[in-house]
N, C-alpha and C positions, 0 to 999 in steps of 0.2 A: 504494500500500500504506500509507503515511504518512498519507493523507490519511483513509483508511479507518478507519487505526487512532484517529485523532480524532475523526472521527463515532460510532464505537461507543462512545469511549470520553465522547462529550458525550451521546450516549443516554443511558447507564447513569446518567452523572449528571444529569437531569432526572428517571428516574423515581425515584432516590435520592431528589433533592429532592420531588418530588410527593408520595412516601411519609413522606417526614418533615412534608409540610406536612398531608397529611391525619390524622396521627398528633396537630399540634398541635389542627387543627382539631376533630377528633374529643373531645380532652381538654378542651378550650374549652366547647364541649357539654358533655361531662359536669360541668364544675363549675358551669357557669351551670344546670343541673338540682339539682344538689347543691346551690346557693343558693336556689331556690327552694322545696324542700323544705323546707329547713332554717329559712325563713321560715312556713311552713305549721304546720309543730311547735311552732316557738317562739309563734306567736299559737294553735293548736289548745285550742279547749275542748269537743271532744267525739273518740269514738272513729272517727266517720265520718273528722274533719278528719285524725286517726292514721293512717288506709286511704289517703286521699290521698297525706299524704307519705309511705307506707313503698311505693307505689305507682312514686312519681317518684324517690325513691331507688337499686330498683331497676332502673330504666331510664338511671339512671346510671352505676349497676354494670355494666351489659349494655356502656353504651359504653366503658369504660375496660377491660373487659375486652377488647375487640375492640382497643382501640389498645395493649394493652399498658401501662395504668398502672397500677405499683404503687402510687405513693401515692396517685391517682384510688381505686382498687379499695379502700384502708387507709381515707379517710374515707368511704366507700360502705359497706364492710362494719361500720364503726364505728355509724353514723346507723341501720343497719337493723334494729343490735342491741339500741339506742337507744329503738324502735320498738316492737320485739316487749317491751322491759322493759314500756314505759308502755302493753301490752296486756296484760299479764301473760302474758305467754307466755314463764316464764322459760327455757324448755329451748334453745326458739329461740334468744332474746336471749344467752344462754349462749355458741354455737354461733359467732352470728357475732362476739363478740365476742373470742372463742379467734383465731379467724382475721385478725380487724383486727388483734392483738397481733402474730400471727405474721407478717404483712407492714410492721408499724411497726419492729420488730426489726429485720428484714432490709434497712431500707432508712435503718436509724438514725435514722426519728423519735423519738427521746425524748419531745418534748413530747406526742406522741399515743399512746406509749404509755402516760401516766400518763391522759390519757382511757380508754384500751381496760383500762387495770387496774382504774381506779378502777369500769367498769363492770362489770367480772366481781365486785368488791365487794358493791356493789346487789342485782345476783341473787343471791349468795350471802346477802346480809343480808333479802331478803323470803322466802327458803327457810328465813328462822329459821335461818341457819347463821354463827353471827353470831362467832365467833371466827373462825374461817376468812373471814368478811366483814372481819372488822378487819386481819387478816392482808395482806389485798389492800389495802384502805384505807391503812394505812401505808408500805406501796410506793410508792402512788397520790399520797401527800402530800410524802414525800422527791423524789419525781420533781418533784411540782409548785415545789416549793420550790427545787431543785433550775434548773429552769428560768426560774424568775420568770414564772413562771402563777399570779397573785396571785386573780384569780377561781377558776380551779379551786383552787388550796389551802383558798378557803372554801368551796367542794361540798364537798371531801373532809373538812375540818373538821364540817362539817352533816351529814354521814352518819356520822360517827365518834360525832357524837354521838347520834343514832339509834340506833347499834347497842349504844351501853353503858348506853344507856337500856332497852331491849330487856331488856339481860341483869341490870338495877335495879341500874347502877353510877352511881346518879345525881349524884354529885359529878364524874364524870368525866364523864357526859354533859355534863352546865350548864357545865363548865369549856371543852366543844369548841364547843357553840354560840356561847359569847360569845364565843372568839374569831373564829365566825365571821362572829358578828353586827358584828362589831367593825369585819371588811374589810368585809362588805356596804356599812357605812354609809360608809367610807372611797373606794369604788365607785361610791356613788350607785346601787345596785343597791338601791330598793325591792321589788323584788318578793322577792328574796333577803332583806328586813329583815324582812316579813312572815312569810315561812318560819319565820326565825328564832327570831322573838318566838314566833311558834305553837307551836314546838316547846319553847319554854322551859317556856312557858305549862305544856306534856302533862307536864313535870318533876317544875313545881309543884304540880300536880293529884295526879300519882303519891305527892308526899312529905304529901301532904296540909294544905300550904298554899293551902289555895282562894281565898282574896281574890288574893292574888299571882297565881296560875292566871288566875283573871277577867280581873284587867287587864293582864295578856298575851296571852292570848287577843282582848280585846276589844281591841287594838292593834295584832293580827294581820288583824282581820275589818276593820277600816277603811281601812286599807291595801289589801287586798286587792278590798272594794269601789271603794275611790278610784281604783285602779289598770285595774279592769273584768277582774278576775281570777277569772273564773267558778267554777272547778274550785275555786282556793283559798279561797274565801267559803265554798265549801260543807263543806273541811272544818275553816275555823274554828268554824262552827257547832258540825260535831260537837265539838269540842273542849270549846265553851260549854256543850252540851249534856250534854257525859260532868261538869263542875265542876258545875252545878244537880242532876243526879243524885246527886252524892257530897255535895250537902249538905242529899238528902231535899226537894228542890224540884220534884218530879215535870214538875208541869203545864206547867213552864217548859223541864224540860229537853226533854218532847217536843216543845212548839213549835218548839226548835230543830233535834231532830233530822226534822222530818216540813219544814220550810224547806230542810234541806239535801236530804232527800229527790229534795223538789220538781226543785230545781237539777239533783240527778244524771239524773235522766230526761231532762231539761230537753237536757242537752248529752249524753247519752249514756252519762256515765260509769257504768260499770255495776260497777267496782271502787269507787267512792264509795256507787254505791245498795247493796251488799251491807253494806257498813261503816254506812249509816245504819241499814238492818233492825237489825244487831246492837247499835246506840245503843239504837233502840225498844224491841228485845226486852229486852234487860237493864232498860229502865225499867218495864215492863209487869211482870219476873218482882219486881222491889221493889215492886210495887203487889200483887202478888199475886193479877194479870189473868193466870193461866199460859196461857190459850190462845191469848189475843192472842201472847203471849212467844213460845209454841212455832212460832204464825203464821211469825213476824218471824225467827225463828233460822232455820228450817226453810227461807225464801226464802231468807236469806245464804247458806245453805249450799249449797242451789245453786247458788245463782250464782259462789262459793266455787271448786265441784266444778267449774263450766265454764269456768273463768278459769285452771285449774291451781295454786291460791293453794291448797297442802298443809297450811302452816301453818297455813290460817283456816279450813280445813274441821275439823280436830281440835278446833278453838277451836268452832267451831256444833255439833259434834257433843258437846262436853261441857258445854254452854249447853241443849242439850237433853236432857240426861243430867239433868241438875240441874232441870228441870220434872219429869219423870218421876219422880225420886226426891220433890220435893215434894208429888206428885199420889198418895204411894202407889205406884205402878207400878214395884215395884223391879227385877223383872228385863228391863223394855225400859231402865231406868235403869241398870243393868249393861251390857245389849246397847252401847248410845252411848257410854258411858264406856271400853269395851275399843276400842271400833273406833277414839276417838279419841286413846289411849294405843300403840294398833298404831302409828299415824301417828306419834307423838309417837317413838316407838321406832325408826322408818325413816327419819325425816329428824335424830336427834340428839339432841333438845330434851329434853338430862336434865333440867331442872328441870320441865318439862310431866307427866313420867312421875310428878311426886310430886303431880300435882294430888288 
């Protein structure tokens, strides 16, 4: 009977152990998928290379949901949410992002939660919801600071200032980029100094110091060339392209923007080709080429409308509102201007409504 009761009881524990071992082994898998992803993103310059890792990600998620990892399942759901932002599929990215928070909580990552906040941020700041973006941002920063995650404090920083840019708080923008131009360089994060300067550059452009804009911009594009930074060459371009527009340089600014054109086809990005149309177009309607203009508005807008990007369709739709009204054509000039005020009204964007 003794002897019995050892054997069942050295059963029980081997398949203990077997289930724990395959439990590790199982999670082993998942993160060595989850790094291979994660490497596919990080070098990705097209939407195809996107489909790959939100692909392998998934199949990450699959396995850690079978072994029971909650913090497998928290960087799974994080990365996919990740995925769908840099598709513009904010509703998605929304979605999984809500959920990586809800399992970073639960399992007391701090450090990932101030990722999983900072990216409900992002989606909230390309829905043009950019006080409720800043909202999450500052969370996102005290957590980061909070931990001594000195790289994300400068995303968070860079997006902070994005978003007060956005809403033309532009002392406060230039105030968050330097500082996080500042760690970039302290990082050795060129790719991140590139960003930076580019964004400074869009500031300067806004406040309408163009030379300054220029050689920001053009310290953006070399960097980013140097670096073989596809995606971001293409929108320094725009950048250059939108400064030679604002200083009545037509021929030049198209060159730039029909370069970056080129690039977004080139890799796919099809959130860069719709923002180049809307470069052209606006140089086309100061040339007072309106059909070319309407051409070029009328593509962004589709592609706008297919991408879920709400805020950039109100913006194409009242870009062609304003050909219309040019041309004479006042009530289809009316029609584009309500439908892009409707929009402007259902996602927030009081100052839009006073266009």
């Amino acid at each position: 009977m003794f002897y019995r009761f050892i054997r069942v009881t050295f059963i029980c524990m081997m398949i203990l152990l077997g289930a724990s071992t395959g439990f590790a082994q199982s999670e082993k898998e998942g993160f060595a998928l989850e790094k291979e992803a994660d490497q596919i993103l990080k070098k990705s310059q097209s939407n195809s290379d996107l489909g790959t890792a939100l692909k392998k990600f998934q199949e990450a998620l699959n396995i850690f949901e079978k072994a029971g990892s909650d913090k497998g399942k928290g960087y799974a759901l994080n990365n996919i949410g990740l995925v769908h932002f840099r598709l513009g599929q904010y509703s998605k990215s929304l979605e999984f992002y809500e959920k990586a928070l809800s399992i970073k909580k639960k399992i007391g990552d701090t450090k990932g939660e101030g990722y999983s906040i900072h990216g409900i941020g992002s989606v909230y700041s390309s829905l043009a919801e950019y006080p409720k973006a800043l909202e999450y941002y500052e969370k996102a920063l005290q957590i980061r600071k909070k931990t001594g995650d000195v790289r994300g404090e400068g995303d968070t920083l860079g997006a902070m200032g994005g978003a007060y840019s956005s809403l033309a708080e532009y002392p406060k923008a230039l105030e968050h980029y330097e500082r996080a131009l500042e760690i970039r360089k302290k990082l050795g994060d060129v790719r991140g100094e590139g960003s930076a300067l580019g964004a400074m550059g869009g500031v300067y452009n806004a406040l309408g110091q163009y030379p300054k804009a220029l050689e920001y911009n053009e310290k953006s594009l070399e960097i980013r060339q140097k670096i073989g930074d596809v995606r971001g060459e293409a929108g320094a371009l725009r950048e250059i392209g939108e400064v030679y527009a604002a200083l009545g340089k037509y021929s030049k600014a198209l060159e730039q923007y029909n370069r970056s054109l080129e690039i977004d086809r080139k890799i796919g990005d099809v959130r860069g080709e719709s923002n180049s149309f809307t470069g052209l177009g606006n140089v086309y309607f100061s040339q007072g080429k309106y059909s070319e203009a309407r051409e070029c508005h009328e593509k962004s807008f589709e592609i706008k409308k297919r991408i879920g990007d709400i805020a950039g369709e109100s913006t194409s739709l009242n870009n062609i509102s304003n050909i219309y009204s040019m041309l004479g054509q006042y009530p289809k000039a009316l029609d584009y201007y309500e439908r892009s005020i409707e929009i402007k009204k259902r996602i927030g964007d009081v100052r839009g409504e006073g266009l």
